[in-house]
C-alpha positions, 0 to 999 in steps of 0.5 A, spaced: 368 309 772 371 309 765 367 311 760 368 305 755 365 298 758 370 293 759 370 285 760 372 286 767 366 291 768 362 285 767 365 281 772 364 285 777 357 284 775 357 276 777 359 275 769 362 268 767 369 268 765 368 266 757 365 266 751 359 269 755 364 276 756 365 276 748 359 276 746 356 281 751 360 286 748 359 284 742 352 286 742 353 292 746 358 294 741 353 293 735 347 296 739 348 300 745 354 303 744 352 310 744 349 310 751 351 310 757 356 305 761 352 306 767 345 304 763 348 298 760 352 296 766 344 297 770 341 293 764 347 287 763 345 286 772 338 285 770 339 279 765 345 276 769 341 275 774 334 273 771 336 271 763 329 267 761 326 275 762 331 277 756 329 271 751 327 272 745 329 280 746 333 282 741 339 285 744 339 281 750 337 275 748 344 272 746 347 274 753 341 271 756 342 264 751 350 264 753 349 265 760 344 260 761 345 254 755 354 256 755 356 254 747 362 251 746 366 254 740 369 248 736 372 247 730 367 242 725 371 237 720 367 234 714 365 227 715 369 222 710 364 221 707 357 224 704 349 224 704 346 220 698 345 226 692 343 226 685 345 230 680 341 231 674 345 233 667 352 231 669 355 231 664 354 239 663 356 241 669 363 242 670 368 240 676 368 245 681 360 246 682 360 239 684 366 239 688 362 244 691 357 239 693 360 235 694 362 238 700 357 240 702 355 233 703 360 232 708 357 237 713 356 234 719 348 237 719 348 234 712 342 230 710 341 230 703 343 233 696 342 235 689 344 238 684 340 242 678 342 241 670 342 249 670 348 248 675 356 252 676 360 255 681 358 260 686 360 262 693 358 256 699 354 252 695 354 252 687 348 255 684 344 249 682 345 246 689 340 243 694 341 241 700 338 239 706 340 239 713 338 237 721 336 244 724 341 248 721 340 254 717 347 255 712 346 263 709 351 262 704 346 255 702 342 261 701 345 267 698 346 274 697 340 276 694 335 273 699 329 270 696 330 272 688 325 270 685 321 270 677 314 272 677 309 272 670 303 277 668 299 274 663 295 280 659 289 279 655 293 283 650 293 280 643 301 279 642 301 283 635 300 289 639 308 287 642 310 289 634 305 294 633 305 298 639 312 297 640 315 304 641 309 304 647 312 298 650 319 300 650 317 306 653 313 303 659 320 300 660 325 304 659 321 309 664 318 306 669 323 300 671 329 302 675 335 298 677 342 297 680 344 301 686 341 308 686 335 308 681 329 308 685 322 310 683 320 319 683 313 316 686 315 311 692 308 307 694 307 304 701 306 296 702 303 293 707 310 289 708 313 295 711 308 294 717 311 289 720 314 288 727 321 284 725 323 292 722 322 294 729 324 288 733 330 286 729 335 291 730 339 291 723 332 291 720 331 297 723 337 300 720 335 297 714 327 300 713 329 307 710 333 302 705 328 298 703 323 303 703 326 307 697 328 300 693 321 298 693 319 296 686 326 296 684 330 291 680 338 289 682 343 290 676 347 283 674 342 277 670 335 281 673 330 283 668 324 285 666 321 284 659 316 284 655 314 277 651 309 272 648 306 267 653 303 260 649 299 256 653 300 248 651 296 245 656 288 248 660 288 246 667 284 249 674 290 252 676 290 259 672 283 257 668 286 259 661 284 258 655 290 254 651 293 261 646 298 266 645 298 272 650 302 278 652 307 277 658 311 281 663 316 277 666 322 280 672 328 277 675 330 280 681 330 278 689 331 283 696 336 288 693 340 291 699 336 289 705 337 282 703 345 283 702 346 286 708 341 280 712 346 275 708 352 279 710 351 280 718 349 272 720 354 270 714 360 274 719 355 270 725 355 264 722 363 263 721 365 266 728 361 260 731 361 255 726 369 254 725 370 250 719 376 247 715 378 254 711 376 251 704 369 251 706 367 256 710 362 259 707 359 253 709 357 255 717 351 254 719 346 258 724 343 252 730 336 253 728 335 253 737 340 259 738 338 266 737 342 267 733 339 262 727 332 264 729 334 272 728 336 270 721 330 265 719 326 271 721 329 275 717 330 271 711 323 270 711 322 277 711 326 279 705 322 274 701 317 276 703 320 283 701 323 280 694 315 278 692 312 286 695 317 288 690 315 284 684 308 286 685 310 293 685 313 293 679 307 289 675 301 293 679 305 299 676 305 296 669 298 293 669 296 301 670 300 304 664 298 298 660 290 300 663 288 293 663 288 287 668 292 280 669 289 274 668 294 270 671 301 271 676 306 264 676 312 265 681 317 260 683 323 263 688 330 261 689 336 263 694 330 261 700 330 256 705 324 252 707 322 247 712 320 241 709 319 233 710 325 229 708 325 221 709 319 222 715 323 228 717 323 236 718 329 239 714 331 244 713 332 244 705 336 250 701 335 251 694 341 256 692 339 258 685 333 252 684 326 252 685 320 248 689 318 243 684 313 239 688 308 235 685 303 240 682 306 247 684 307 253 677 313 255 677 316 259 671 324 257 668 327 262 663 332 262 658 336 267 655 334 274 653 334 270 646 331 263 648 325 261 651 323 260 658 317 255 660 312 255 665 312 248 669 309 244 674 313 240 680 312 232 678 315 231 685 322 228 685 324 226 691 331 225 688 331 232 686 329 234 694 323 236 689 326 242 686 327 244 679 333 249 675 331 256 677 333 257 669 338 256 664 344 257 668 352 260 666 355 256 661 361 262 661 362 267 667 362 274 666 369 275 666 370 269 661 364 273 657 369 279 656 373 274 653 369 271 649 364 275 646 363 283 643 358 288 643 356 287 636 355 279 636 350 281 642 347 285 637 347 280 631 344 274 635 338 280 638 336 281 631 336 275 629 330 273 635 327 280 633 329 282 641 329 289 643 334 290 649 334 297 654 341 296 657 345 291 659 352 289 658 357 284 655 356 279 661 350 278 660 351 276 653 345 271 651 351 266 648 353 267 656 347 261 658 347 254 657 342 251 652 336 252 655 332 246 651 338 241 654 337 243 661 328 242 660 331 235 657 335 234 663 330 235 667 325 231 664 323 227 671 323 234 675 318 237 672 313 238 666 312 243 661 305 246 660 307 253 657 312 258 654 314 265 654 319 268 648 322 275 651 320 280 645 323 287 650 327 286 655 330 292 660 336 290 664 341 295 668 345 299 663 
């Protein structure tokens, strides 16, 4: 018996002579490699002759799918014409964004679309986009950094202390933040997230655990911040019981770091092998959420939400500590996340690239620049929007384009003129790089209301 597994070897065992074959090895491969050819081979005999032993198995249970429900591979073509969409601030998104969307909506699992006025390009659906689909999970339709969220601290801090304690504040950043690839904290804190079994079961979260682990409370480079600022209170509700004021606030940007990246990688290379699609939109494969295969992923993504979340709360526990004071209130809003939700009387499945639930009645906090107001928001509802809202001002300028366009100095210009202190940060995110923020509420008037605000005073970015 040679040592390395070859097709063949799998029908002698009884294997069919197709895709099954590709696939077995495929999953020996990527999992069982270093193990012996007899142990897999006595392994592989077992799930060809009894497959609904080894469903749901994360290994085996894409052997066992392909052996007892055989897919066939075939290349999808976009249907001639599109699901009904909207677009909300038209005519301050360019082209290519819409294109975008407008492919999308041409997918055969396409059920409805939208577009958000924070709207640009980016990779399979624009940022901004919304999109819901019949029982298909498309990774890109996510993105990379897998439930990216926006989470706000309220402090019962005067805001003068932001001025008179400054130095303070800066320090608190500057030393207890990390960001991009390496930083990660010197005193590692456990979370209960870290328990859970799909690090076990899944065998890529399983490589990913130690990763994750030392990235715990660590923000990604790029936009992704976290700020010190002042919160205004303009309408009194039950929600978080505060009196209408001004309030100190902690404010960070950033999602699942590298464990949602390689999630976004690894089921992205699955999709587009099983969902053949016209080369200009590729990035817009799809996982059937009956297979193994997309029930893997919606395991994992909801992880690394959940994740992305564990993360910013480490980061404002840690803050609250040093400040020696307790939060009033926490408002979060998420984007780059699928969810199920109910369209036209229908389970869909609606993914929100770059924008935010708004459903009738949910908080959610929308940011400007590190110059420009963010506001806190509550969902009217809009069904037209697939009740979601921009998850904040959007790029009017693409990092490249803003090399171009803007220097160091004229970064420092518009920061003294807000009275902004910057830690980090670079060129790309200049704030000039971002659309007008009060437009893109403008435009999205139907969509949500106002009922606070939160102007950035420190803002620490990666350097």
């Amino acid at each position: 018996m040679g040592k390395k597994l070859k097709g063949k070897d799998l029908i002698k065992l009884g294997f069919p002579q197709d895709n099954t074959i590709n696939i077995t090895l495929g999953q020996i491969s990527r999992y069982r490699k270093k193990e012996s050819k007899e142990k897999i081979l006595n392994e592989a005999k077992d799930v060809f002759l009894n497959p609904e032993k080894y469903e749901g198995n994360h290994i085996w249970g894409k052997v066992a799918e392909a052996l007892k429900d055989p897919v066939e591979i075939k290349k999808h073509q976009l249907k001639s014409t599109r699901v009904p969409f909207k677009i909300y601030g038209e005519d301050e998104i360019a082209d290519a964004a819409k294109y975008q969307l407008f492919d999308s909506l041409k997918l055969p699992v396409a059920v409805q679309g939208a577009l958000m006025p924070d709207a640009h390009h980016g990779y399979g659906l624009p940022i901004g986009g919304v999109l819901a689909t019949d029982n298909a999970v498309i990774p890109y339709g996510v993105g990379v950094d897998i439930g990216c969220r926006m989470a706000l601290s309220i402090f019962p801090i005067p805001v003068s202390y932001l001025k008179g304690k400054k130095d303070q504040f800066k320090n608190h950043l500057a030393e207890h933040t990390k960001f991009g690839m390496y930083e990660t904290h010197k005193v590692k804190h456990d979370h209960e997230i870290f328990s859970r079994t799909e690090f076990q079961d899944i065998p890529l979260l399983r490589r990913l655990k130690i990763k994750a682990y030392k990235q715990l409370g660590t923000s990604g480079g790029g936009n992704h911040f976290v700020e010190f600022g002042t919160v205004s209170i303009t309408d009194p509700n039950k929600e978080w019981d505060l009196p209408v004021g001004d309030y100190v606030g902690l404010l960070s940007h950033s999602g699942s770091r590298g464990l949602g990246a390689n999630i976004a990688k690894q089921y992205t290379y699955l999709a587009t092998k099983q969902c053949p699609l016209p080369k200009q939109v590729q990035h817009l494969a799809w996982l059937d959420l009956n297979t193994h295969d997309g029930q893997e992923y919606w395991l994992a993504m909801n992880l690394a939400g959940d994740y992305a979340k564990a993360c910013h709360d480490n980061i404002h526990k840690r803050m609250e500590k040093l400040l020696g004071t307790k939060t009033l209130a926490t408002i979060e809003s998420h984007h780059n996340f699928a969810w199920k939700e109910i369209i036209n009387g229908k389970e869909c499945i609606v993914h929100r690239k770059g924008a935010t639930p708004a459903a009738k009645g949910e908080l959610g906090i929308i940011p400007g620049s590190m110059t420009a107001p963010g506001f806190i928001v509550r969902g009217l509802g809009n069904e037209g929007s697939l009740n979601s809202a921009s998850h904040g001002a959007g790029r009017a300028y693409s990092r490249s384009e803003c090399h171009e366009h803007f220097t160091k100095s004229e970064i420092k210009k518009q920061l003294k003129l807000h009275e902004v202190e910057l830690i980090g940060g670079g060129i790309d995110e200049a704030p000039m790089a971002y659309k007008n923020i009060n437009r893109v509420m403008k435009n999205q008037e139907e969509l949500v209301e106002v009922v606070g605000s939160f102007k950035p005073k420190i803002v620490r970015m990666n350097y």
